[in-house]
PDB file with one MODEL, atoms N, CA, C and O in Angstrom:
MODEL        1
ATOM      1  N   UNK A   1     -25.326  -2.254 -21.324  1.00  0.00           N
ATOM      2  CA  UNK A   1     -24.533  -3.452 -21.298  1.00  0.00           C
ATOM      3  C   UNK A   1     -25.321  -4.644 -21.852  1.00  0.00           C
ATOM      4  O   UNK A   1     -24.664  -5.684 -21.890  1.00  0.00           O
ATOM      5  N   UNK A   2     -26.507  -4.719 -22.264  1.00  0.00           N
ATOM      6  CA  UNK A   2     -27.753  -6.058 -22.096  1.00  0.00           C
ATOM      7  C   UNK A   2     -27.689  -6.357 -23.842  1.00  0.00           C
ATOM      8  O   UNK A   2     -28.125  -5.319 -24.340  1.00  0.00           O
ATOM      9  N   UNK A   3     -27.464  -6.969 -24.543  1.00  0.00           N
ATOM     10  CA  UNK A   3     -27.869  -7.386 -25.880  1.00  0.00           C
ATOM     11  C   UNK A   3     -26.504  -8.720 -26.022  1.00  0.00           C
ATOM     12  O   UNK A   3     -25.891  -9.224 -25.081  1.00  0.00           O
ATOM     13  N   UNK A   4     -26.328  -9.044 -27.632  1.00  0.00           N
ATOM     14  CA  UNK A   4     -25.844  -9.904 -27.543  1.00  0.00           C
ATOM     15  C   UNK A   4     -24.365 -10.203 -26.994  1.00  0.00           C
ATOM     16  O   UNK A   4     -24.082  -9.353 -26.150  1.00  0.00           O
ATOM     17  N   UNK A   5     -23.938 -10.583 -27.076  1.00  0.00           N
ATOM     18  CA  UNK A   5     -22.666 -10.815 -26.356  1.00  0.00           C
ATOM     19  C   UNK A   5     -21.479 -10.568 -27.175  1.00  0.00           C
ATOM     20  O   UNK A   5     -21.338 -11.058 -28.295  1.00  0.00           O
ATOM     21  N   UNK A   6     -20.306  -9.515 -26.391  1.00  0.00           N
ATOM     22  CA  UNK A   6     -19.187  -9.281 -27.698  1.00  0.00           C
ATOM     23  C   UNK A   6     -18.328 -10.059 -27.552  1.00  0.00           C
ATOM     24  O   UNK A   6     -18.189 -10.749 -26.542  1.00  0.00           O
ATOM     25  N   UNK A   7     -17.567 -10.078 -28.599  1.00  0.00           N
ATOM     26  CA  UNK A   7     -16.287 -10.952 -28.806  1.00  0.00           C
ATOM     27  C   UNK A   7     -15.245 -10.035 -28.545  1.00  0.00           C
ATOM     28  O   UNK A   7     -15.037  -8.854 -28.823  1.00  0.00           O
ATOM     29  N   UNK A   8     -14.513 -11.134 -27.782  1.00  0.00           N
ATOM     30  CA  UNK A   8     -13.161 -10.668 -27.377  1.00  0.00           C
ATOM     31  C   UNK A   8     -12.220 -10.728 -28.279  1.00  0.00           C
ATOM     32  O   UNK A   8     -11.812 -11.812 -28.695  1.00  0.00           O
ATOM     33  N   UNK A   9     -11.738  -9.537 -28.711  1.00  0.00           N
ATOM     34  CA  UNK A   9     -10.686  -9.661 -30.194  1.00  0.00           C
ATOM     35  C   UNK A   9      -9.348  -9.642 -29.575  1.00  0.00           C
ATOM     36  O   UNK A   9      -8.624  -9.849 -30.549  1.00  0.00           O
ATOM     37  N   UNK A  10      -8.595  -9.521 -28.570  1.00  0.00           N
ATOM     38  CA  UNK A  10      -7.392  -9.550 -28.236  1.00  0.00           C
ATOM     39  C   UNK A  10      -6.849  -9.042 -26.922  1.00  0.00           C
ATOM     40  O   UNK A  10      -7.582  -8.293 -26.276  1.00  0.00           O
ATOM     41  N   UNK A  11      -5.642  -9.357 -26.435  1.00  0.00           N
ATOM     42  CA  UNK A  11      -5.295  -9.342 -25.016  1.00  0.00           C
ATOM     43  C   UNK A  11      -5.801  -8.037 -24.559  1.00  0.00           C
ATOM     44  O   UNK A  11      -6.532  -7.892 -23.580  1.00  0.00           O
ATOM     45  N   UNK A  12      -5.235  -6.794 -25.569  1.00  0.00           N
ATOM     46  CA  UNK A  12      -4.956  -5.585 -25.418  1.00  0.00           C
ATOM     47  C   UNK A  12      -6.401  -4.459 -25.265  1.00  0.00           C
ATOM     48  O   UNK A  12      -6.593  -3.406 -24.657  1.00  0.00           O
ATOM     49  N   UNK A  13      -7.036  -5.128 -25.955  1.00  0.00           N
ATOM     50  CA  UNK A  13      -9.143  -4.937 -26.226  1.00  0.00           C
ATOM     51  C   UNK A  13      -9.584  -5.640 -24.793  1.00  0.00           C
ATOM     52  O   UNK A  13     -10.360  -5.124 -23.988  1.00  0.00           O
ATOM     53  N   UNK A  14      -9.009  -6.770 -24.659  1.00  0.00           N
ATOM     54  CA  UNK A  14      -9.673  -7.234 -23.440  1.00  0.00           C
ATOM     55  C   UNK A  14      -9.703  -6.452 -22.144  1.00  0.00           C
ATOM     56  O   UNK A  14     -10.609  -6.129 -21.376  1.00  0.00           O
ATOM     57  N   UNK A  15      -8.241  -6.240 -22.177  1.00  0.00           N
ATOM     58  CA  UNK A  15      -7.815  -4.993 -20.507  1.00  0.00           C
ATOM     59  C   UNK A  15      -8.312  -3.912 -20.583  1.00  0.00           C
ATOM     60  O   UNK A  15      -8.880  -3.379 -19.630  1.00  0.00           O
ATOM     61  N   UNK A  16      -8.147  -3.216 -22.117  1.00  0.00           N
ATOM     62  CA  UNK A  16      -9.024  -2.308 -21.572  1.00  0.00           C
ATOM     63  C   UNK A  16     -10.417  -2.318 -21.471  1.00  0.00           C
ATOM     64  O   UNK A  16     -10.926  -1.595 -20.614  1.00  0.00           O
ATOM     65  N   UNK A  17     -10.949  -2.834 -22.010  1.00  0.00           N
ATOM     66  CA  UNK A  17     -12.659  -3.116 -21.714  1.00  0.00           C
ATOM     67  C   UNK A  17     -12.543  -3.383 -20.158  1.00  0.00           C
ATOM     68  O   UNK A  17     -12.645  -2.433 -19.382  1.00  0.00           O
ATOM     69  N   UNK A  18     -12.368  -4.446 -19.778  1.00  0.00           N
ATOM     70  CA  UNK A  18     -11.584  -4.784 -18.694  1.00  0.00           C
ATOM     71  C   UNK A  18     -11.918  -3.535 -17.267  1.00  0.00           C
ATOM     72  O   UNK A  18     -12.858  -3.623 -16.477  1.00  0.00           O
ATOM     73  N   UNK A  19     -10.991  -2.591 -17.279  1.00  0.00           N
ATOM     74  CA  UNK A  19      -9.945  -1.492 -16.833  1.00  0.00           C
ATOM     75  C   UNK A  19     -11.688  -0.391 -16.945  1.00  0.00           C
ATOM     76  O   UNK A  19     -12.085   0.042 -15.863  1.00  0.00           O
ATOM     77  N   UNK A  20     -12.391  -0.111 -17.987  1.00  0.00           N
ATOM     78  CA  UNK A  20     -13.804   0.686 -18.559  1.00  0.00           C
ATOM     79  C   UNK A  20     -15.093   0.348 -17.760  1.00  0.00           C
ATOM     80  O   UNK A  20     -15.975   1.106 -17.357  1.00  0.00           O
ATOM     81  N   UNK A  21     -14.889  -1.699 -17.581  1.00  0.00           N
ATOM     82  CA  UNK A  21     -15.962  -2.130 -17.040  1.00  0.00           C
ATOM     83  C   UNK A  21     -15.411  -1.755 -15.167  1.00  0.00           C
ATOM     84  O   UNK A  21     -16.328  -1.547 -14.373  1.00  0.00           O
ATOM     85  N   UNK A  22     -14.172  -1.713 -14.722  1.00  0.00           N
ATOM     86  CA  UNK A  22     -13.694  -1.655 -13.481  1.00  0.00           C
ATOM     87  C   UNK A  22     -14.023  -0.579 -12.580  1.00  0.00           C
ATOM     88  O   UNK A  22     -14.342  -0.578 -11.391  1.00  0.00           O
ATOM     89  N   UNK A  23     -13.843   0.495 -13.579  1.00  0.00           N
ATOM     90  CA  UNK A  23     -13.900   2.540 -13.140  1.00  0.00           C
ATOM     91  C   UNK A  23     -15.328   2.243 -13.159  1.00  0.00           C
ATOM     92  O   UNK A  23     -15.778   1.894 -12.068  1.00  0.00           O
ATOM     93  N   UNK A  24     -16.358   2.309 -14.375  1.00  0.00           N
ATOM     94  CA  UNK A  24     -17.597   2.315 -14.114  1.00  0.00           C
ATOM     95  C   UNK A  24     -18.570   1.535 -12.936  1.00  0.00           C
ATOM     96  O   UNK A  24     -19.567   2.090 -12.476  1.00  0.00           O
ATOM     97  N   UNK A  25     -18.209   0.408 -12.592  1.00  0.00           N
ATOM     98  CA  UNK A  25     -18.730  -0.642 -11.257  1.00  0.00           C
ATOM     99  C   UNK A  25     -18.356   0.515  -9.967  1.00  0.00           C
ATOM    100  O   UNK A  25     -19.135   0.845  -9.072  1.00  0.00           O
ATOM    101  N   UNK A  26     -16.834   1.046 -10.180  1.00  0.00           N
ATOM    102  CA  UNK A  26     -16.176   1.480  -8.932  1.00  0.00           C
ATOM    103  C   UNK A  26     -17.095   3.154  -9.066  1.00  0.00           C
ATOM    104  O   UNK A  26     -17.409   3.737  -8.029  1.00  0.00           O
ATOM    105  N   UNK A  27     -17.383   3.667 -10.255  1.00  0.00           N
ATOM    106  CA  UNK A  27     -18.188   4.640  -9.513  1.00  0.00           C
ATOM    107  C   UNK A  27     -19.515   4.877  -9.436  1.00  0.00           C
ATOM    108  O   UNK A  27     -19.960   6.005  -9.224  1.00  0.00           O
ATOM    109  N   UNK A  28     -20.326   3.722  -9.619  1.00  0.00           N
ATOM    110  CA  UNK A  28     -21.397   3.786  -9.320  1.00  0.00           C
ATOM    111  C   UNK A  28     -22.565   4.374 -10.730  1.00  0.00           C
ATOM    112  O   UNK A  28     -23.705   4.836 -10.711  1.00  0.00           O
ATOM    113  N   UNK A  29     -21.815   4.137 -11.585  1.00  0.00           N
ATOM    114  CA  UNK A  29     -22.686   4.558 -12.994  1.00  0.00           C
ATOM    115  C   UNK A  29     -23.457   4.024 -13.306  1.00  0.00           C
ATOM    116  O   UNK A  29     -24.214   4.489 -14.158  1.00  0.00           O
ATOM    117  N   UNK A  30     -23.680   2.545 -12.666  1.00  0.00           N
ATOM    118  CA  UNK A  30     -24.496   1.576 -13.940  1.00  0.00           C
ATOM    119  C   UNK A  30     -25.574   0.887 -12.808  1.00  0.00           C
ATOM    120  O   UNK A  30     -25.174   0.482 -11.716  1.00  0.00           O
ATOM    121  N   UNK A  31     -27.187   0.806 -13.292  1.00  0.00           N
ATOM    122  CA  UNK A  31     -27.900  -0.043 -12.488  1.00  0.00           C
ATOM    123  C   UNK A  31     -27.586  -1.305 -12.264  1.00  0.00           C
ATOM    124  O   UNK A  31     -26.628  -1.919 -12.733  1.00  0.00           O
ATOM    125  N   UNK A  32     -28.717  -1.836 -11.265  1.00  0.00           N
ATOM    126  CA  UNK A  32     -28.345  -3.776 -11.082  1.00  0.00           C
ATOM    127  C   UNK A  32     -27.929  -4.430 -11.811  1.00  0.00           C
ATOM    128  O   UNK A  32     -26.886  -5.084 -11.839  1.00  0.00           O
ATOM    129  N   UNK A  33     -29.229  -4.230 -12.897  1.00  0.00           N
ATOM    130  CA  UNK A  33     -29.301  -5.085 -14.024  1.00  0.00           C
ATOM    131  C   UNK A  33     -27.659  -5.168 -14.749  1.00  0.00           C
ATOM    132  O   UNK A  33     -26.820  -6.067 -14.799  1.00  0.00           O
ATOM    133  N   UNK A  34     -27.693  -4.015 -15.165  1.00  0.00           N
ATOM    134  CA  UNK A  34     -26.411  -3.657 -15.924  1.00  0.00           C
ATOM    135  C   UNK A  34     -24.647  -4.165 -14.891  1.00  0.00           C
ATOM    136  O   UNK A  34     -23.527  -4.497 -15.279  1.00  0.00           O
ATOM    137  N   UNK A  35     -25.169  -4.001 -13.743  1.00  0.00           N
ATOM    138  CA  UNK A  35     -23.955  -4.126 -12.897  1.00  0.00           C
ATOM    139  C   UNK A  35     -23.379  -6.012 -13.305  1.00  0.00           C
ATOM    140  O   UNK A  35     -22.349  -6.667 -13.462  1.00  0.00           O
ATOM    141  N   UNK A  36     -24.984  -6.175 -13.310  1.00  0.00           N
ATOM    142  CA  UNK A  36     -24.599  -7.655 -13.273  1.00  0.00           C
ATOM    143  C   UNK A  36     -24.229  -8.143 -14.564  1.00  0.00           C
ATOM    144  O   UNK A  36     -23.531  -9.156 -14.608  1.00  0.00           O
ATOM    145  N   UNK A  37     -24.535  -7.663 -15.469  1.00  0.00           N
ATOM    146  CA  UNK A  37     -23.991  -7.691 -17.158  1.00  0.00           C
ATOM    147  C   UNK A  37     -22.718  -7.136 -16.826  1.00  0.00           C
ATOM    148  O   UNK A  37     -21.809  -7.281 -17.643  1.00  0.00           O
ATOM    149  N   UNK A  38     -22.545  -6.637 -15.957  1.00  0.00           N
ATOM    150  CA  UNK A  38     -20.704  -6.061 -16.475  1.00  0.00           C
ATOM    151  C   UNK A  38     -20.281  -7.058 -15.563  1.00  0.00           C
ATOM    152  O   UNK A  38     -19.574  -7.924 -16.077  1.00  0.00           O
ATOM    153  N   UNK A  39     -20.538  -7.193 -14.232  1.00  0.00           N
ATOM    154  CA  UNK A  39     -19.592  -8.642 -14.300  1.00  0.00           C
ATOM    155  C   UNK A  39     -19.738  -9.722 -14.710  1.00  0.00           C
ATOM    156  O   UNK A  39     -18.986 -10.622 -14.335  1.00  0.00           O
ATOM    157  N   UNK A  40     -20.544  -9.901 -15.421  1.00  0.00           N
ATOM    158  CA  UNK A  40     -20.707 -11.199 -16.126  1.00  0.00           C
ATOM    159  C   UNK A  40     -19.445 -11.261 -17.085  1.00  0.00           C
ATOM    160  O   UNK A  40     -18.441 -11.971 -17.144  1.00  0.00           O
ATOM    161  N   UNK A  41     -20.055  -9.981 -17.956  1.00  0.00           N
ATOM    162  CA  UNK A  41     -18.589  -9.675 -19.016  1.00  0.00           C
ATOM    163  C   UNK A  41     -16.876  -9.624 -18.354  1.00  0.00           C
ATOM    164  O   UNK A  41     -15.813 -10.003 -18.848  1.00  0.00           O
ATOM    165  N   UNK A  42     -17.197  -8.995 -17.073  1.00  0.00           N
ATOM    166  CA  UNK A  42     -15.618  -9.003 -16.570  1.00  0.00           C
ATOM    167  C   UNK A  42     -15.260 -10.075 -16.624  1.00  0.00           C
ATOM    168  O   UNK A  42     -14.253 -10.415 -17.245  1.00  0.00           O
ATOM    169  N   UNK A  43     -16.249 -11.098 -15.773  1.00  0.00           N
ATOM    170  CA  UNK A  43     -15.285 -12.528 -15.183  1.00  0.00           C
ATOM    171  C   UNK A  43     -15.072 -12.882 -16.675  1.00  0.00           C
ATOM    172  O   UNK A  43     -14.061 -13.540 -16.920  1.00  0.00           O
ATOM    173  N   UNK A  44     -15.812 -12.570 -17.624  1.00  0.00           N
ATOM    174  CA  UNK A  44     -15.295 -13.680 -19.349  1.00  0.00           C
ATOM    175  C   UNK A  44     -13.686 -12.972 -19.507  1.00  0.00           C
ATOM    176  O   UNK A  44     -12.691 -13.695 -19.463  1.00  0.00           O
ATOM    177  N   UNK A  45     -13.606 -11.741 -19.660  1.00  0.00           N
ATOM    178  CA  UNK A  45     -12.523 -11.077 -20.093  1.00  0.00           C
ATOM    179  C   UNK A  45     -11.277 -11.044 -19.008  1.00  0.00           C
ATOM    180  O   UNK A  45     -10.111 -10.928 -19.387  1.00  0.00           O
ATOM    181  N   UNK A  46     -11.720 -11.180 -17.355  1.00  0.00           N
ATOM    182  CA  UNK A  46     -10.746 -11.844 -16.770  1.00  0.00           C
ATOM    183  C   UNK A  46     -10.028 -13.429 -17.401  1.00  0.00           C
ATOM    184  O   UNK A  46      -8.877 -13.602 -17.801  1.00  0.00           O
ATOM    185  N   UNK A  47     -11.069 -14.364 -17.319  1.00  0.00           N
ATOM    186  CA  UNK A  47     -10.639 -15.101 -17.792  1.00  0.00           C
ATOM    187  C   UNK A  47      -9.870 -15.942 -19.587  1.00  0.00           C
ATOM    188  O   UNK A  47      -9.404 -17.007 -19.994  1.00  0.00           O
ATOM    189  N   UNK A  48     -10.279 -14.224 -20.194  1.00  0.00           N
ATOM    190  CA  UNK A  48      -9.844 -14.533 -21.290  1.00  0.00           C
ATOM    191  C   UNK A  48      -8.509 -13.925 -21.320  1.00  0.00           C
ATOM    192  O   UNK A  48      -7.595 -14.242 -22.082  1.00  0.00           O
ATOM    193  N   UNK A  49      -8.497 -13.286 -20.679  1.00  0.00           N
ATOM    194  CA  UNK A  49      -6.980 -12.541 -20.246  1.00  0.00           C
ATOM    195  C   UNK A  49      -5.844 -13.839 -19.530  1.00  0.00           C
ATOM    196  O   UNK A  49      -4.878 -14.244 -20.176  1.00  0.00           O
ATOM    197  N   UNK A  50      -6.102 -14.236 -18.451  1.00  0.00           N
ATOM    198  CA  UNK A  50      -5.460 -15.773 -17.527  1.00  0.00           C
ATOM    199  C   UNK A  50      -5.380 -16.398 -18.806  1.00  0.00           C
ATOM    200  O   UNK A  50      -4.302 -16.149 -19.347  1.00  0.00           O
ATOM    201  N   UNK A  51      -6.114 -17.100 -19.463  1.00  0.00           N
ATOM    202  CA  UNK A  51      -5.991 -18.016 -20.735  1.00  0.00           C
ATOM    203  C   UNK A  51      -4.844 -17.535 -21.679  1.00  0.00           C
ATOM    204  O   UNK A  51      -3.914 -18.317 -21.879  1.00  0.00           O
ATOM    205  N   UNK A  52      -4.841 -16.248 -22.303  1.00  0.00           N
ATOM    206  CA  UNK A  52      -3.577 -15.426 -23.129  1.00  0.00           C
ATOM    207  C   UNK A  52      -1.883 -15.655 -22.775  1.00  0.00           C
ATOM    208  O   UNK A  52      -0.865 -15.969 -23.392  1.00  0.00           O
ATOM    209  N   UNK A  53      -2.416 -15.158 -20.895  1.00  0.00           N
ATOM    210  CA  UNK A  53      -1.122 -15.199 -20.213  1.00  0.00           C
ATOM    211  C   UNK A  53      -0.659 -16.420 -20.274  1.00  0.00           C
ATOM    212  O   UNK A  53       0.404 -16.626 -20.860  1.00  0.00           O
ATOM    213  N   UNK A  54      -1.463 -17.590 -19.601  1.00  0.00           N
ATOM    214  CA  UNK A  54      -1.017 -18.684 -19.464  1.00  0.00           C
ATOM    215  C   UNK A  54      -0.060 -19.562 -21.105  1.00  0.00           C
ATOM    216  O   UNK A  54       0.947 -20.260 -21.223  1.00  0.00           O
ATOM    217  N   UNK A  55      -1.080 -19.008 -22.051  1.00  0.00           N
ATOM    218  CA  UNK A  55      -0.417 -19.535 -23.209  1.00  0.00           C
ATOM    219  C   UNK A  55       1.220 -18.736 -23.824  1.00  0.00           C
ATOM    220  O   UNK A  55       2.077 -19.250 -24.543  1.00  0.00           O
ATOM    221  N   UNK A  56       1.182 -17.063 -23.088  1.00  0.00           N
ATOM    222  CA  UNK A  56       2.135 -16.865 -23.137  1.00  0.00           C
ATOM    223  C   UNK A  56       3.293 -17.208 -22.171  1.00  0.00           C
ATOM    224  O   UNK A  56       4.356 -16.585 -22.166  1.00  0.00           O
ATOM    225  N   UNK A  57       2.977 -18.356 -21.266  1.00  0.00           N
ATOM    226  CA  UNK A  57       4.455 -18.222 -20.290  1.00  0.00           C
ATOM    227  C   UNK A  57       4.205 -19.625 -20.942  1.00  0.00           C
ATOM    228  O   UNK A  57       5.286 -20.134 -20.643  1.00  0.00           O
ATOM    229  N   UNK A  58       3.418 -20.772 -21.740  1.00  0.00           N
ATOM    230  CA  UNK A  58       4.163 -21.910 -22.067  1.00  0.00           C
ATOM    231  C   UNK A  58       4.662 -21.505 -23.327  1.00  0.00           C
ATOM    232  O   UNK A  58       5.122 -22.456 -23.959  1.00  0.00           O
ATOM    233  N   UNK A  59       4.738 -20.239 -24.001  1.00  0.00           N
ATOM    234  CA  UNK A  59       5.462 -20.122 -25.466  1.00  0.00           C
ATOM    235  C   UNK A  59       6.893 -19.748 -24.951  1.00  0.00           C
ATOM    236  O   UNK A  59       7.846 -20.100 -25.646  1.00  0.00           O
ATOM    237  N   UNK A  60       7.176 -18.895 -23.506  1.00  0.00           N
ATOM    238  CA  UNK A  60       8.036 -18.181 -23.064  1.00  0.00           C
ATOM    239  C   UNK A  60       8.651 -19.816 -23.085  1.00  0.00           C
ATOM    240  O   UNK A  60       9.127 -20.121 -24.179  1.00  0.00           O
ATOM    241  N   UNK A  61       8.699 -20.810 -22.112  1.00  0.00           N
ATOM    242  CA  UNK A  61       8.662 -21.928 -21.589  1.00  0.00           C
ATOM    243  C   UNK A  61       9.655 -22.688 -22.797  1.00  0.00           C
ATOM    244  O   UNK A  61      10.856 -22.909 -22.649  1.00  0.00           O
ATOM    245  N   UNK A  62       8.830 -23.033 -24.044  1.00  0.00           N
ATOM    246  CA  UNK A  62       9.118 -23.465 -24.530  1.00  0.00           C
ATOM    247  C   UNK A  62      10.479 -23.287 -25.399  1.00  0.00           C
ATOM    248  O   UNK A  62      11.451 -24.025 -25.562  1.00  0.00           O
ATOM    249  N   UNK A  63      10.111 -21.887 -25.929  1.00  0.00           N
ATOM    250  CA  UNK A  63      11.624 -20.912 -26.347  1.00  0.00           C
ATOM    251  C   UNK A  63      12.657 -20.540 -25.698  1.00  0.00           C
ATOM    252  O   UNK A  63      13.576 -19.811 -26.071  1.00  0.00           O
ATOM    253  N   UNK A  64      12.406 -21.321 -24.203  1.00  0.00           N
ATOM    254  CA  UNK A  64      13.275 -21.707 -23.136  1.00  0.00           C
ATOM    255  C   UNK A  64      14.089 -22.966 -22.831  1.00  0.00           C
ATOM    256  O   UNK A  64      14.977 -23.048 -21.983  1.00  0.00           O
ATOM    257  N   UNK A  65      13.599 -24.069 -23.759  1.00  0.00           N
ATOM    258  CA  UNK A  65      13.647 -24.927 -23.748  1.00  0.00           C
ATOM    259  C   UNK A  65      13.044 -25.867 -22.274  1.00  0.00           C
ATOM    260  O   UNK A  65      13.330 -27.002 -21.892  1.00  0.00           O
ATOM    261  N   UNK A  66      12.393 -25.137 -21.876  1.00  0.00           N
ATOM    262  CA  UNK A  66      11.543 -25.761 -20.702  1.00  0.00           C
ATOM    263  C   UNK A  66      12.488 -25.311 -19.552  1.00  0.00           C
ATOM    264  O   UNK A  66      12.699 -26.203 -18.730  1.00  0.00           O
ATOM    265  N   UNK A  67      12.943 -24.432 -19.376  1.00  0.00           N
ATOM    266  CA  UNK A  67      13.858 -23.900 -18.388  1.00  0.00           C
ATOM    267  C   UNK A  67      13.337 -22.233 -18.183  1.00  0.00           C
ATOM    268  O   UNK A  67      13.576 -21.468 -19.118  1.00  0.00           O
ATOM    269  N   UNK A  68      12.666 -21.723 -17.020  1.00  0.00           N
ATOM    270  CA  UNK A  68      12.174 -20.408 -16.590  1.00  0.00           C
ATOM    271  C   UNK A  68      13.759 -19.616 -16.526  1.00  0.00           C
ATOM    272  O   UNK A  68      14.827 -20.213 -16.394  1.00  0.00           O
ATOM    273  N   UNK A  69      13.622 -18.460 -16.628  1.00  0.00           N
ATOM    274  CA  UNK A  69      14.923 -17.787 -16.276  1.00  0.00           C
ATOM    275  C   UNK A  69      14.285 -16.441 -15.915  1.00  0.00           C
ATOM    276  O   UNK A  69      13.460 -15.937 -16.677  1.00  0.00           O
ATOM    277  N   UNK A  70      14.606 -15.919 -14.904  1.00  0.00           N
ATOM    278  CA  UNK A  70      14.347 -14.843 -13.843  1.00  0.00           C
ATOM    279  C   UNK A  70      14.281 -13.354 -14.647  1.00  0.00           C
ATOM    280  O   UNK A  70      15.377 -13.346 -15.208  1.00  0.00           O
ATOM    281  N   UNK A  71      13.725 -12.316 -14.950  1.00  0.00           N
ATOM    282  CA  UNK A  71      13.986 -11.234 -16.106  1.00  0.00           C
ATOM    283  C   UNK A  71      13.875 -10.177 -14.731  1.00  0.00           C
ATOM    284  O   UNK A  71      13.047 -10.136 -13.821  1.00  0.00           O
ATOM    285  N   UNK A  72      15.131  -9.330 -15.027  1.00  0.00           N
ATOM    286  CA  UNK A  72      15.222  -8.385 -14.010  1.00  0.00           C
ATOM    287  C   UNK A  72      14.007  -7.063 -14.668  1.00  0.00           C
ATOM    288  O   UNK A  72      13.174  -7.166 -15.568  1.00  0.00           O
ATOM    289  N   UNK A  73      14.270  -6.176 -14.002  1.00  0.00           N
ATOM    290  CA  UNK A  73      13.407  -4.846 -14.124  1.00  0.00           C
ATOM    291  C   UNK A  73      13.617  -4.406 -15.503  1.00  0.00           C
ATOM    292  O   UNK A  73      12.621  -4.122 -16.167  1.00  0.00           O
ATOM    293  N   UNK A  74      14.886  -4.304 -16.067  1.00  0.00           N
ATOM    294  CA  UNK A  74      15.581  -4.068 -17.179  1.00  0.00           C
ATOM    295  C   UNK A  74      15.336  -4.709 -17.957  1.00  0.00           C
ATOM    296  O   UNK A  74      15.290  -4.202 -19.078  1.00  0.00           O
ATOM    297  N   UNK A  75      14.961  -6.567 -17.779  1.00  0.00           N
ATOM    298  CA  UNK A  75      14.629  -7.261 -19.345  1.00  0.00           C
ATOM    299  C   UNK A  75      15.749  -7.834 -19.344  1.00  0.00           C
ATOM    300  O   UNK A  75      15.826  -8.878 -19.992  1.00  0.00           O
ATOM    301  N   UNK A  76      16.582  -7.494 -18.848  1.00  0.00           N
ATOM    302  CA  UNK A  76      18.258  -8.496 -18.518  1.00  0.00           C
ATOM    303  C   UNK A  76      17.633 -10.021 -17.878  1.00  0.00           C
ATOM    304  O   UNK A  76      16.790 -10.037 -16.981  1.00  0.00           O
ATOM    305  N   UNK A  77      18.059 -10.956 -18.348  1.00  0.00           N
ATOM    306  CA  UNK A  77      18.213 -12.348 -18.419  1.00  0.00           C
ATOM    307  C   UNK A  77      18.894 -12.445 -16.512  1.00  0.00           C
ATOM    308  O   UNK A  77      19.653 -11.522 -16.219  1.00  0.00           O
ATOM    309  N   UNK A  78      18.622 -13.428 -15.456  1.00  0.00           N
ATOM    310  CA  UNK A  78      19.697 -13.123 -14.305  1.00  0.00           C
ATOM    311  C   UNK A  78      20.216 -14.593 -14.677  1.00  0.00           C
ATOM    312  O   UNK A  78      19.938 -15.443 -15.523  1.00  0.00           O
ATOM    313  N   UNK A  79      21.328 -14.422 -13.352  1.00  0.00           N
ATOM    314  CA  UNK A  79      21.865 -15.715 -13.346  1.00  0.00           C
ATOM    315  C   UNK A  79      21.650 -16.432 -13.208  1.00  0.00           C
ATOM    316  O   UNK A  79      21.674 -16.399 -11.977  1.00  0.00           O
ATOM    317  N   UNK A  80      21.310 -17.548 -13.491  1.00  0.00           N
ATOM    318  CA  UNK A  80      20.579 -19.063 -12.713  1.00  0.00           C
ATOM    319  C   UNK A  80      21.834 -19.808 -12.201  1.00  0.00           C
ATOM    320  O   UNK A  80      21.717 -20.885 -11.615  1.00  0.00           O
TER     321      UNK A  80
ENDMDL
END
């Protein structure tokens, strides 16, 4: 995990790195050192993930005209 630092290329790269760094912590694969390089890297890619989302519910927002509307299980629009 220890050298320079990677770049996060996209939502979808992020989770799973993400999801890789999660299983490995949870089973015990990686020394201190390294443990602490992977969460270092998690909390970036957590938070580069929150940052994505957030910009996707003000694009949702906006193409809403600033009005949220409820999306059932289906992707169906509900009633407001």
């Amino acid at each position: 995990m220890a050298g320079k630092p990677q770049k996060i290329i996209d939502f979808e790269s992020a989770t799973a790195e993400l999801e890789q760094i999660v299983a490995d912590m949870e089973a015990g694969k990686l020394p201190l050192e390294d443990s602490l390089a992977a969460y270092k890297r998690g909390a970036e890619l957590l938070s580069f993930c929150r940052s994505r989302l957030e910009d996707a519910q003000q694009q949702v927002s906006v193409l809403e005209n600033g009005v949220f509307k409820d999306f059932s299980a289906s992707g169906e629009t509900g009633a407001n």
